[in-house]
C-alpha positions in Angstrom: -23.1 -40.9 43.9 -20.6 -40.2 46.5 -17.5 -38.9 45.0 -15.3 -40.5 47.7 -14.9 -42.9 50.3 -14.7 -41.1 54.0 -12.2 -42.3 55.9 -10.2 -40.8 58.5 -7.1 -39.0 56.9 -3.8 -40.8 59.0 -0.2 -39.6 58.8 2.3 -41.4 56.4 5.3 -40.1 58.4 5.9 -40.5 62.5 8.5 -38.0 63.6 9.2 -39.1 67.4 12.4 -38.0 68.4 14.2 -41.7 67.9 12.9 -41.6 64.3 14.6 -38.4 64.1 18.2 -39.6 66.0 18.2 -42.4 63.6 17.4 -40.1 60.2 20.2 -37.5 61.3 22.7 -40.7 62.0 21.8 -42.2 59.0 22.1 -39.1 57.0 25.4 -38.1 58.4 26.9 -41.4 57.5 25.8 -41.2 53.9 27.6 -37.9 54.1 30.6 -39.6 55.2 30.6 -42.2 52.8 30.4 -40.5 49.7 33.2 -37.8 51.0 30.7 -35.1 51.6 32.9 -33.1 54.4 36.2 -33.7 52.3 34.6 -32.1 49.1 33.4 -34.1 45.7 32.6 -32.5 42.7 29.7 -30.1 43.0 27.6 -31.0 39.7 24.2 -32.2 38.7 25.1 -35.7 38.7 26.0 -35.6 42.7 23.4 -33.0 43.6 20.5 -35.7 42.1 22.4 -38.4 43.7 22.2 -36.5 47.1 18.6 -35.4 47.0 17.7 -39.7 46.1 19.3 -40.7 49.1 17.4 -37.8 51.1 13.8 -39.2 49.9 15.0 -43.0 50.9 16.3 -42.4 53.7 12.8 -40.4 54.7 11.3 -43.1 53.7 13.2 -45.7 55.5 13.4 -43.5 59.1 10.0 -41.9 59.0 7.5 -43.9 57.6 4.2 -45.2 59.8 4.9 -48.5 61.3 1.3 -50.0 60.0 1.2 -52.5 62.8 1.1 -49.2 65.4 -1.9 -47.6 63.5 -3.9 -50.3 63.7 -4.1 -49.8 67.7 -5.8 -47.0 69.1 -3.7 -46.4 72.2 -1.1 -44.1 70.3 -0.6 -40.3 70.0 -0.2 -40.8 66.5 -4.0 -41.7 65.4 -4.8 -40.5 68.9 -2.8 -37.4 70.1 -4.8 -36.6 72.9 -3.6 -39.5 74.7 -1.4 -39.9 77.6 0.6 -42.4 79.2 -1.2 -42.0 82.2 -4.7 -42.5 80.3 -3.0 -45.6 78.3 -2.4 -47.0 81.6 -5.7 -46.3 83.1 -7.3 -47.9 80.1 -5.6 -50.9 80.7 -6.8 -51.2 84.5 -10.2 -50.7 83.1 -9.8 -53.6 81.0 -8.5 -55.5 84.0 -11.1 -54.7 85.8 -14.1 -55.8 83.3 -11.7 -59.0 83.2 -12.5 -59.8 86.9 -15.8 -58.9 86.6 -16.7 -61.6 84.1 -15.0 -64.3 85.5 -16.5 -63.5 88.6 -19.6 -64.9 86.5 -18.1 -68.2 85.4 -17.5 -68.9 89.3 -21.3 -68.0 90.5 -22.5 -69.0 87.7 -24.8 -66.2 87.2 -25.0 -63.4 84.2 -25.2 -60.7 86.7 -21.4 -61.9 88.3 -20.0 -60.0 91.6 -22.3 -57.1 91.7 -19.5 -55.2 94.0 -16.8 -56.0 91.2 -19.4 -55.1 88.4 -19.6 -51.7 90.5 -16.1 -51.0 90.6 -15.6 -51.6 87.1 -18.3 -49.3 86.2 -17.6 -46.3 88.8 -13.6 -46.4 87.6 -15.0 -46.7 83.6 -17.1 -43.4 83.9 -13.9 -41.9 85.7 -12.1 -42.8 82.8 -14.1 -41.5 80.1 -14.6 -38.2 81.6 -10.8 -37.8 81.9 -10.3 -38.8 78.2 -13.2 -36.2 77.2 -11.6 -33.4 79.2 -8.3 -34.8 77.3 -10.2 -34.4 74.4 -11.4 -31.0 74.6 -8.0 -29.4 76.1 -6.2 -30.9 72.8 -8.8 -29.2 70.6 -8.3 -26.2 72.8 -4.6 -26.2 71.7 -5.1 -26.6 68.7 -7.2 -23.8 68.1 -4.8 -21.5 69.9 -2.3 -22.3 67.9 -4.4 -21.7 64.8 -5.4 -18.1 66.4 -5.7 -15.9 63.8 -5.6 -18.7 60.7 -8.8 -18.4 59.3 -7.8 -21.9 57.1 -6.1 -23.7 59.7 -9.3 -22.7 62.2 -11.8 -24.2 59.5 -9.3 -27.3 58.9 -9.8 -28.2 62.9 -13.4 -27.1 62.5 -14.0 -30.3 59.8 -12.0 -32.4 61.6 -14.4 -32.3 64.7 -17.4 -32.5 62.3 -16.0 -35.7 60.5 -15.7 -34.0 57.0 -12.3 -35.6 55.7 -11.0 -35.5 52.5 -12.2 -38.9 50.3 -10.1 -41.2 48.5 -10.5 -40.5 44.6 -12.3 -43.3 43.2 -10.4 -46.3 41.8 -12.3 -46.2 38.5 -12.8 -43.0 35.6 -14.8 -42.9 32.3 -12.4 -42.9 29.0 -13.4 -42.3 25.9 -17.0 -44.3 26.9 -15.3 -46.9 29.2 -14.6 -47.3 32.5 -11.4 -48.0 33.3 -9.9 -48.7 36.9 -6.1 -49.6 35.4 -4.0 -47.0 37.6 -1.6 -46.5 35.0 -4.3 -45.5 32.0 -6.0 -43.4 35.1 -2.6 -41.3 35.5 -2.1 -40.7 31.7 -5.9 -39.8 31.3 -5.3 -37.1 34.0 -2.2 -35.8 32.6 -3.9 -35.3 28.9 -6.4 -33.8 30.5 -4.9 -31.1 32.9 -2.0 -30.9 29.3 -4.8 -29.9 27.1 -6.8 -26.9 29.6 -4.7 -24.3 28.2 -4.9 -25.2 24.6 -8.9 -25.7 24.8 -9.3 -22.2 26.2 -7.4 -20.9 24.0 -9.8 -22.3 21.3 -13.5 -21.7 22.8 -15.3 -19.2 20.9 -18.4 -17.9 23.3 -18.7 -14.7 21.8 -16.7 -13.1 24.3 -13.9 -10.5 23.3 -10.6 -11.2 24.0 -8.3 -8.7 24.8 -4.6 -10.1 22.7 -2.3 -10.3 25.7 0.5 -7.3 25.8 4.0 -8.4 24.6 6.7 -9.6 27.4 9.3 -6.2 26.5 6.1 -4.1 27.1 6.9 -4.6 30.7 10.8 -4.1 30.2 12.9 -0.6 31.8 14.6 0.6 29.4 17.9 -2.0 28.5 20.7 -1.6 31.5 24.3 -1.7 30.7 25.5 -3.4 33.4 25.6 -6.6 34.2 24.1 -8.3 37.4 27.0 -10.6 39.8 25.1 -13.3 41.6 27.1 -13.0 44.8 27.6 -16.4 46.1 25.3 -17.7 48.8 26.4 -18.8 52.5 25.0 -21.9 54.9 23.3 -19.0 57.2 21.8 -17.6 54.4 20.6 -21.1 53.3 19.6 -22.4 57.2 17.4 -18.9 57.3 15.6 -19.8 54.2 15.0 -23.6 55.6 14.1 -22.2 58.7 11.5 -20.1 57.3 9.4 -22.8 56.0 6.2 -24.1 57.6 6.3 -27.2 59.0 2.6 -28.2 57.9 3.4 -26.8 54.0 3.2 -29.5 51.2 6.5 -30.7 49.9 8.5 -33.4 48.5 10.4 -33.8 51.6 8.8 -33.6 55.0 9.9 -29.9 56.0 10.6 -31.2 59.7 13.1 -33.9 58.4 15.0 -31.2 56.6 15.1 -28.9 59.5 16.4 -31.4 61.5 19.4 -31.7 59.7 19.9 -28.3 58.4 22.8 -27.8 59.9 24.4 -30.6 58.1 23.1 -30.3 54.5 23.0 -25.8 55.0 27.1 -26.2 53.7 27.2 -28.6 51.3 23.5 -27.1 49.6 26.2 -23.9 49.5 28.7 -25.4 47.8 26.4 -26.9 45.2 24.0 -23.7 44.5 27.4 -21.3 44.3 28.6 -23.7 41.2 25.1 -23.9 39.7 25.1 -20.1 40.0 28.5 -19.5 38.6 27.8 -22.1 35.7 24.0 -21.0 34.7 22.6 -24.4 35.8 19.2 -25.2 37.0 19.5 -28.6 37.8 16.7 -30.5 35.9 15.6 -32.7 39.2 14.4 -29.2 40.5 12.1 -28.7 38.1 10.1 -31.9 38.4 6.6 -31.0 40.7 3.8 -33.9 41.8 1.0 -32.7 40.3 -2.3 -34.4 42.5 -6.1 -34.6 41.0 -8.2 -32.8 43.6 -11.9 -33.0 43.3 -14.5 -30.1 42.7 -17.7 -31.2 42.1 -20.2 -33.4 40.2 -19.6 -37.1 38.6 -16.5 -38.0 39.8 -15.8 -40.3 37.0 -14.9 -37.2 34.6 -11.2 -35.9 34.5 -13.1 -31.8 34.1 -14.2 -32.3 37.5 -10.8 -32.3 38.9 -8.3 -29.6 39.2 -4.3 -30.3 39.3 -2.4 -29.2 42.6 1.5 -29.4 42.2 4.2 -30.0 44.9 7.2 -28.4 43.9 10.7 -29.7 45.3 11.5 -28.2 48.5 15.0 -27.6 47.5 13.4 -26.0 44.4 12.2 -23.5 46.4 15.6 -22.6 48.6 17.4 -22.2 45.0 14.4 -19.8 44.1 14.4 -17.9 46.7 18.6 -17.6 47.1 18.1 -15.9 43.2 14.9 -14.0 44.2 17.0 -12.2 46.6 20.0 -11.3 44.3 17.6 -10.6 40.9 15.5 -8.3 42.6 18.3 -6.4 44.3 19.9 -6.4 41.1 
């Protein structure tokens, strides 16, 4: 049995530059409504509140228009296209049109042979200018990949047709199948819940080494105390700046940079009171964990291992302590 359906893997967001005018606008006028700029009170309650709005209004802004994917003649499930070729397609098309009414008036399958030979000269134009399209697009993409050994294979499937499946609507629990998406998510969380605990309890025979205590690890105890020195916005627009604009997260990493420079001081003004209070604010502790296939019958939760997407504002908190704990 095939573990999943192939189907060719689209993008859920489009980030053309209008998309992006109308997510900073958007964003900024949020900002503005909830007194942002004049300064409300920095705590959990606001800081969840802010990051809510940030996932809607990615939603609303970014999201694929399912009416454009449904065309071919787009850079978004085609990127190697051009204007230019869009344009010649659509002459081709004109053409072929001629061509076959030119049949309906001589009344003859063969129609104008002179039109039928224009229509085929400027069609084989065509597709060699969309194959040489094609290749110098692959060509770029490689380049950029130069040197990415996992980006390189990634490109390398993707001309070979090898996408990653849909997970199959239906799993085997306790002896049934079950396709009910809800019982599906709770079998996967018991499952990936209970790893831990079930190596912990196999008994193969094979020794165990007892794991050393945490304090094993410890310097000896240090008298003074550590000051988290409050972070800045260029400190925070460095971190953001640093992330990957391909690396998994909550929030699509090119949204957030392209409004950095609004959220960089009010992310300061939050992190410095979460810092100065001792908070970890629960929303940033909350990760997607996904089901990713391995192998065999893919009916059984063991044949699946968890991935988790941790908040992307998680992960510019992290690394603002990272900084002052291991200087410390």
């Amino acid at each position: 049995n095939s573990c999943c359906n192939k189907s060719t893997s689209l993008p859920k967001y489009d980030f053309n530059e209008s998309n992006m005018i109308k997510f900073e606008n958007e964003f900024t006028g949020f900002l503005q409504s909830k007194n942002y700029f004049v300064g409300p009170i920095f705590d959990e309650q606001n800081f969840d509140e802010l990051l809510n709005n940030i996932n809607k209004l990615v939603e609303s802004c970014f999201i694929m228009d399912e009416k454009l994917l449904k065309s071919k003649r787009n850079r978004i499930t085609n990127p190697w296209i051009t204007s230019g070729i869009i344009a010649s397609i659509a002459k081709k098309d004109y053409l072929y049109n001629l061509w076959r009414q030119s049949m309906k008036k001589l009344k003859s399958k063969e129609g104008d042979p002179l039109l039928y030979d224009k229509y085929k000269e400027y069609r084989k134009a065509l597709k060699n200018t969309i194959n040489s399209a094609k290749r110098m697009h692959k060509q770029k993409k490689f380049d950029k990949a130069n040197g990415n050994s996992r980006e390189t294979w990634k490109i390398i499937n993707e001309i070979r047709g090898k996408q990653k499946g849909k997970i199959r609507p239906s799993f085997i629990i306790d002896g049934h199948v079950v396709e009910e998406r809800r019982a599906i998510a709770n079998g996967f969380n018991k499952y990936f819940t209970s790893i831990a605990s079930k190596l912990n309890e196999c008994d193969d025979g094979i020794p165990i080494e007892p794991i050393p205590n945490f304090t094993d690890y410890l310097k000896g105890s240090v008298e003074a105390s550590i000051f988290l020195d409050p972070c800045t916005t260029d400190e925070i627009n460095e971190i953001i700046g640093e992330f990957s604009a391909n690396k998994a997260s909550d929030i699509p990493v090119k949204a957030l940079k392209s409004v950095s420079s609004i959220t960089s001081p009010i992310l300061e003004k939050f992190f410095n009171v979460f810092m100065s209070v001792g908070v970890f604010p629960k929303i940033l502790k909350t990760g997607i964990v996904s089901p990713v296939y391995k192998k065999d019958d893919p009916q059984k939760f063991d044949n699946y291992r968890p991935i988790s997407t941790l908040p992307i504002f998680s992960k510019i908190f992290e690394k603002i302590l990272y900084r002052r704990i291991y200087s410390f």
